[in-house]
C-alpha positions in Angstrom: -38.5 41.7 -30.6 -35.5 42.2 -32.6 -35.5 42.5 -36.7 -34.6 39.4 -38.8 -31.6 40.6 -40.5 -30.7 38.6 -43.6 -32.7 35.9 -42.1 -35.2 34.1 -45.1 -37.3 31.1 -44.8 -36.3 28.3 -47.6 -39.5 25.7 -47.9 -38.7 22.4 -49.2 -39.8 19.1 -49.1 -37.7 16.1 -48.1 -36.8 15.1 -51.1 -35.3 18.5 -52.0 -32.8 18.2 -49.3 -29.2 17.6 -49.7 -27.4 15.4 -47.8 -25.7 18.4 -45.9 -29.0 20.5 -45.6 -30.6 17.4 -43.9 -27.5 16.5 -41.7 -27.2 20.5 -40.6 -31.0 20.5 -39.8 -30.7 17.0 -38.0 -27.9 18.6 -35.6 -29.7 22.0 -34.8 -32.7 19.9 -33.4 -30.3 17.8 -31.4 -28.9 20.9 -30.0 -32.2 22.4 -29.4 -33.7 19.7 -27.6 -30.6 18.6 -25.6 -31.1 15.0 -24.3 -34.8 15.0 -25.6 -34.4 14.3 -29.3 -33.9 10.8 -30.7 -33.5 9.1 -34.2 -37.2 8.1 -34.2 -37.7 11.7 -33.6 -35.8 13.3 -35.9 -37.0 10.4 -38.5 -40.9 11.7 -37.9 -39.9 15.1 -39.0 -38.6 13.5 -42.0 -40.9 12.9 -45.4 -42.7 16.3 -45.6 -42.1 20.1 -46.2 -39.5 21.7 -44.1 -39.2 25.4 -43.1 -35.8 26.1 -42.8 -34.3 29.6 -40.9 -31.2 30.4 -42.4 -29.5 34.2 -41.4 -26.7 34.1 -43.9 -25.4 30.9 -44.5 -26.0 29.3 -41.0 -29.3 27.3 -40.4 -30.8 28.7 -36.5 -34.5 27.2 -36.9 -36.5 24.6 -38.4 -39.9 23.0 -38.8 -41.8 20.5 -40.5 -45.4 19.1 -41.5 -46.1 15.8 -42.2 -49.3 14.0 -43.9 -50.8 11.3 -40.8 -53.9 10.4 -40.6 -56.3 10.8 -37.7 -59.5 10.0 -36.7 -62.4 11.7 -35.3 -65.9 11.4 -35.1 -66.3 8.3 -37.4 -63.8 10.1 -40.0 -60.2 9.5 -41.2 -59.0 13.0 -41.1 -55.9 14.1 -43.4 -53.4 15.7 -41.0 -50.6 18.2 -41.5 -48.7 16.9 -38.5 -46.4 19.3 -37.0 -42.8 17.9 -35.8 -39.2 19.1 -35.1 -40.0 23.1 -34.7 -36.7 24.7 -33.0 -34.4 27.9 -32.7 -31.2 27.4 -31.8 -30.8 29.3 -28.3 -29.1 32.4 -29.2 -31.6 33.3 -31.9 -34.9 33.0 -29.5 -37.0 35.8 -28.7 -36.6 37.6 -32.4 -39.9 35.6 -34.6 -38.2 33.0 -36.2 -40.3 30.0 -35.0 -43.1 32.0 -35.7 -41.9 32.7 -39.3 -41.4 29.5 -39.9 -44.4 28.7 -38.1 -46.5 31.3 -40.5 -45.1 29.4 -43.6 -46.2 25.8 -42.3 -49.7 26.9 -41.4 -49.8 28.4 -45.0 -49.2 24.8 -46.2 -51.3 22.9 -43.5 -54.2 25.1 -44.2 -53.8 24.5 -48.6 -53.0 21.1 -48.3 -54.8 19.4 -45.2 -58.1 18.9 -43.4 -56.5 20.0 -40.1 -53.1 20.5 -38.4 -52.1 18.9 -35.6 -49.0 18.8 -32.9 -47.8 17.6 -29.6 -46.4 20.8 -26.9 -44.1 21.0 -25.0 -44.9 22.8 -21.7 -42.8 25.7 -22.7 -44.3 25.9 -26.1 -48.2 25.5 -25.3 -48.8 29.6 -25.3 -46.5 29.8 -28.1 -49.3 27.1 -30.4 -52.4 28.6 -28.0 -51.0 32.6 -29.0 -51.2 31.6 -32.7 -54.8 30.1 -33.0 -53.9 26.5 -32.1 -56.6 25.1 -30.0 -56.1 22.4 -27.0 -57.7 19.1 -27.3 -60.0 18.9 -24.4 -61.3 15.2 -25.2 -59.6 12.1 -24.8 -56.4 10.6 -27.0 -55.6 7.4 -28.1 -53.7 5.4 -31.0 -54.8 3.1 -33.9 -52.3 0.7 -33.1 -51.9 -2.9 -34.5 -53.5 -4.5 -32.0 -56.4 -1.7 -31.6 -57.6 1.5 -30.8 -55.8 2.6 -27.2 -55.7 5.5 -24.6 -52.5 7.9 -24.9 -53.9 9.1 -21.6 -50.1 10.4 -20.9 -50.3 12.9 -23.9 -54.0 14.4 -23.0 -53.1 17.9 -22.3 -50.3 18.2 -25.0 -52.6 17.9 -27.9 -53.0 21.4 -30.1 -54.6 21.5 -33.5 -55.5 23.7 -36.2 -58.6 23.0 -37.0 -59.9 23.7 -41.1 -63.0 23.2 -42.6 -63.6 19.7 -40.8 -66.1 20.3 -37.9 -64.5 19.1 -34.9 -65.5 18.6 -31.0 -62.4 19.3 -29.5 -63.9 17.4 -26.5 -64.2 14.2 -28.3 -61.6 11.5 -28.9 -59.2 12.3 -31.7 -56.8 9.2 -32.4 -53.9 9.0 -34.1 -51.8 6.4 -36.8 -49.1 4.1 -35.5 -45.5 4.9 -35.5 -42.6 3.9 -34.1 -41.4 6.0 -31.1 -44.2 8.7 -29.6 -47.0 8.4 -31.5 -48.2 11.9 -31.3 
């Protein structure tokens, strides 16, 4: 792995954004994720803290936690949700996902009961090498009209787990949203 060379980590919630930070961060994950990123997408990684990777002045990676809820085991669990972690492609390989990774799991484990996030395929030993665990159980959503199966994202689930016992065969549901839920 190569040295990060004038590469720092600025943390910053939302709010702290500028217009151009926000906009700069909104096109990297649009690069990153090709056809695979959408406005509901980039709106869930919106509303939290942000781990920005700049190297100089140009932005290459960024990540973000968000407070949902989930529920487990008869409890409403307070989540530091994971969304909108990317590199841009010729910066891979060298740690700076897992830098920024290191400063959200700083927050999620001060601020939260658990973390959570949805994998991609070609992240899963990425979350699993870092001490993110696979839901095993079954998945579902608190949705308005009820409690129901997200059967397509068992699998995908990785969380983080704090000081909240958790089966990680059980059924772990999350709040609504618009666009994927988890």
């Amino acid at each position: 792995m190569a040295a990060m060379t004038d590469v720092h980590i600025r943390m910053a919630h939302t709010a702290d954004l500028d217009a151009a930070t926000r906009a700069t961060a909104r096109a990297l994950l649009y690069d990153v994720f090709e056809d695979g990123m959408t406005e509901e997408d980039w709106d869930h990684a919106l509303g939290g803290v942000h781990a920005l990777v700049w190297e100089g002045d140009e932005l290459i990676g960024h990540a973000s936690v968000v407070q949902r809820q989930l529920l487990h085991a008869g409890r409403a669990l307070r989540c530091g949700y994971v969304e909108g972690v990317g590199v841009r492609a010729d910066r891979r390989g060298r740690g700076h996902g897992a830098a920024a990774m290191t400063a959200l799991e700083r927050v999620i484990r001060g601020a939260y009961d658990l973390g959570a996030l949805c994998a991609s395929d070609g992240a899963a030993a990425f979350y699993a090498a870092r001490g993110w665990r696979l839901w095993q159980g079954p998945s579902a959503v608190l949705a308005p009209s009820g409690l129901h199966p997200t059967k397509e994202e068992d699998g995908a689930i990785y969380v983080l787990p704090g000081a909240v016992p958790l089966d990680l065969t059980g059924q772990l549901a999350c709040d609504w949203r618009s666009g994927d839920v988890w």
